[in-house]
N, C-alpha and C positions, 0 to 999 in steps of 0.2 A: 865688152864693157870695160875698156882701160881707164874710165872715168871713175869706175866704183870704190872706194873707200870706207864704209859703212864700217866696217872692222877696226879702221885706224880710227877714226872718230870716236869709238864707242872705246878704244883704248883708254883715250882720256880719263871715264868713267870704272873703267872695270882692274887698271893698272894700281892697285895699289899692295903697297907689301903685306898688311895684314889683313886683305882679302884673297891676293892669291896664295898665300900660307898657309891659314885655314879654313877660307869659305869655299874652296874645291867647288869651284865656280862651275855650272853646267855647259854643254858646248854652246858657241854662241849661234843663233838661229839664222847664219848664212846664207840657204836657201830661200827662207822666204823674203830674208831684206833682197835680196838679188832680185829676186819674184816681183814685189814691190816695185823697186826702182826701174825696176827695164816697163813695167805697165803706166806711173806714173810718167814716166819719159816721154812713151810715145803715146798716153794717153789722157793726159791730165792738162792740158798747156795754163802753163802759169802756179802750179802748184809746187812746192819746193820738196821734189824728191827725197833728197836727203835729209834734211827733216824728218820727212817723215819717215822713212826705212829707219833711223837712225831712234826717234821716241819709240816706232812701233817696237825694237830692238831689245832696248832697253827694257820697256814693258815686258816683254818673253822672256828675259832676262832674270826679270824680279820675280815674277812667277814660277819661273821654273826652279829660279835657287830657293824661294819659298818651299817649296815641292820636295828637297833635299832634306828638310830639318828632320830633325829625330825625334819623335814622338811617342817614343818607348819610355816607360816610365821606368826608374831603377835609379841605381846610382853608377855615375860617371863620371872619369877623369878629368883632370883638369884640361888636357886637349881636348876632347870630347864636349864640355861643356865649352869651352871655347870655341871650337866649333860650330855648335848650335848657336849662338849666340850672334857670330859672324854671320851664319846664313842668313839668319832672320834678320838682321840688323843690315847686310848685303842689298836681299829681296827689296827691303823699303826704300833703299837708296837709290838701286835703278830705278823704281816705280817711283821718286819722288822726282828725278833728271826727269823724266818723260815729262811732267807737268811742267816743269820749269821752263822746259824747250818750245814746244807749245802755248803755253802763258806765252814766253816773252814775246814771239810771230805772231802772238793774235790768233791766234787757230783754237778758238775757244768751241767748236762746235765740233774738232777735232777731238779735241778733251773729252766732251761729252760723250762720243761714237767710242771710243776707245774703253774710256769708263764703263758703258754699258758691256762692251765686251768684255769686260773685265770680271763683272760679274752675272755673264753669262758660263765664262769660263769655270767660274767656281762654282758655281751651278753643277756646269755639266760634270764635274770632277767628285763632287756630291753625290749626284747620282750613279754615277762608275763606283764609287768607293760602296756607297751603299747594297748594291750586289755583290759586288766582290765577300763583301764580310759576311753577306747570307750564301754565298757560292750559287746564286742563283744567276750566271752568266756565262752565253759561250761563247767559244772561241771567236768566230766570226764577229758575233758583236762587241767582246771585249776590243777588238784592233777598229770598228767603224766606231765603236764611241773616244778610244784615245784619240782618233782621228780628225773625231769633229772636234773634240778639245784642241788640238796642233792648230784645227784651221779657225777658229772662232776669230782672232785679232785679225787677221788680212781682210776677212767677209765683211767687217767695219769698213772698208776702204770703200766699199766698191761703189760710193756715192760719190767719190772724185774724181771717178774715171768716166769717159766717154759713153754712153750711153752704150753705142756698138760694140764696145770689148767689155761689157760688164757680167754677158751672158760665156764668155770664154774665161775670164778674170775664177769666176765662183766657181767652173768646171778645174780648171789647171789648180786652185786652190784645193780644191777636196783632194786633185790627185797627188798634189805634193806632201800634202799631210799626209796621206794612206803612206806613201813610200816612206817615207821620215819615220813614221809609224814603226814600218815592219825593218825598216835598218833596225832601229830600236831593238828591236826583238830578235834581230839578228844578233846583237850584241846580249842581249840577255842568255840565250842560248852559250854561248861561249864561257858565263861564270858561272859558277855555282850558285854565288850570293844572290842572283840578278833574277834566279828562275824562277824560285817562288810570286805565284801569282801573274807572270808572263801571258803572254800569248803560248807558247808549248806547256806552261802550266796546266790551261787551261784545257787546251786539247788533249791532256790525255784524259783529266775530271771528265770528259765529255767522251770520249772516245777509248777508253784504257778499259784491261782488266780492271773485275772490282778490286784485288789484290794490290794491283798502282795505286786506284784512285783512293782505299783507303791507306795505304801509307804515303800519299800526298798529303789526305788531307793531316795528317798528324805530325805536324811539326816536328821538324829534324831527323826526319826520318827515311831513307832510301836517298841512291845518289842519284843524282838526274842525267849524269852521262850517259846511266843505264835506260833510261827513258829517252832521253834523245835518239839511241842508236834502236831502242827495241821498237821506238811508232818513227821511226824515220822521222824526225822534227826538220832536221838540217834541210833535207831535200824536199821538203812539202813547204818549206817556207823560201828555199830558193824560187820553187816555182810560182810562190805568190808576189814574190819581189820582180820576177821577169815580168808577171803577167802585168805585175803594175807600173813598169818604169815603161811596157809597151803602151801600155793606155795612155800615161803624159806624154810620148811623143807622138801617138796619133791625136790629140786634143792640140799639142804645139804646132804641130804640123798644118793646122786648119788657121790659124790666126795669120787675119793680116791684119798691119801691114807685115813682110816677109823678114824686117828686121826683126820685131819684133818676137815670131816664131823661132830665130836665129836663135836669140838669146835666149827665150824658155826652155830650148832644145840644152844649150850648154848649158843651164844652169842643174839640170839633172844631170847631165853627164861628168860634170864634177862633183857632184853629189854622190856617186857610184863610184867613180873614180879608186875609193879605198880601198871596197869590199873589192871591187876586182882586181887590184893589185894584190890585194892579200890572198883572193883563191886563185890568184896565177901564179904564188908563190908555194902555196900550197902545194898546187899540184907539182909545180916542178922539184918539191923536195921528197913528194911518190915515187916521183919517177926513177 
């Protein structure tokens, strides 16, 4: 895909100095514009690609730095309050590009699709929130509901694709999201600040000594390195990360046409790409 640009486009939008300063912008959602683009390509004829990968972009964008604000009550710094201020102020500005881009194409039923996904998304983020604070959620389902939150905006799409690649479209989507997912949680694992309420949070509330699970539940309390090495987190979730990057390429591997599979094949493969550079780093600094 030497045609792809999605990221320098969205430059324009995301480039500025007092948002990359303080609005500690979320990563941008790569994978699925990629996803997007190589489907709309070979399966949309006549629809403007980039366009759309580039509003849908934007929109994950604004949501996700929304997702960021601090919603802690107390008092806070003047960077801090500048900060919240940014995000929220960030989040409306992507989500306002996506309308503008769309208006101006005429892609008014576009607007609409997307729209509803929009608050569908906050929906689904309602309801994950709403367990979480009752602790009534396990492992498993906390990663299938972040999941369908990740995939909700592309599932919008799938009325401008080809009829024959609509049933592979929503399959390769769920599976992108689950992996996106559990990268995520790969990286939560890694920081301290990141674990509460994780995917390994969760797993040991469900699976831990009562001893864990009540100094989880109490805030500030116990280190989670200890938890990660005492239920093996790292290597139970390595294997859910194989299991899943194996399921997208048997789902790529079925699509045709064979370019097509091409491309949804690389587009995980540079998706993985970090974390396995970084545990082949790893291991060779064992050795």
């Amino acid at each position: 895909m030497t045609d792809y640009r999605i990221p320098d486009l969205a430059g324009k939008y995301t480039k500025h100095d007092m948002i990359e300063r303080f609005a500690d912008l979320p990563p941008f959602p790569d994978a699925r514009a990629r996803l997007l683009s190589c489907f709309l390509k070979h399966g949309a004829d006549g629809e403007p690609q980039e366009l759309h990968a580039l509003a849908s972009s934007l929109v994950q964008l604004g949501l996700d730095t929304h997702d960021r604000v601090d919603t802690e009550s107390g008092d806070r710094g003047m960077r801090q309050m500048r900060q919240r201020q940014l995000r929220v102020l960030a989040g409306d500005y992507f989500s306002s590009r996506f309308y503008q881009l769309l208006a101006g194409a005429g892609r008014i039923e576009t607007i609409r699709r997307l729209s509803e996904a929009i608050c569908e998304s906050n929906r689904l983020k309602t309801e994950l929130y709403l367990l979480m604070k009752r602790g009534r959620i396990r492992a498993e389902e906390y990663v299938e509901r972040q999941s369908r939150i990740r995939g909700v905006l592309l599932h919008s799409y799938s009325s401008l694709l080809d009829e024959r690649l609509r049933p592979a479209w929503a399959r390769l989507v769920d599976a992108l999201a689950q992996l996106e997912t559990l990268l995520e949680e790969k990286r939560a694992l890694a920081g301290a600040a990141a674990f509460a309420c994780s995917w390994g949070w969760w797993h040991v509330l469900e699976h831990g000594e009562q001893r864990d699970r009540r100094l989880l539940e109490q805030a500030g309390e116990g280190d989670p390195g200890i938890w990660i090495e005492k239920y093996g987190l790292t290597a139970l979730l390595a294997d859910k990360l194989g299991e899943s990057a194996a399921r997208f390429g048997r789902l790529a591997s079925d699509i045709v046409p064979a370019a097509l599979a091409e491309e949804a094949a690389a587009i995980v493969h540079a998706l993985l790409a970090p974390a396995a550079a970084a545990a082949a780093g790893t291991a060779g600094e064992s050795r």
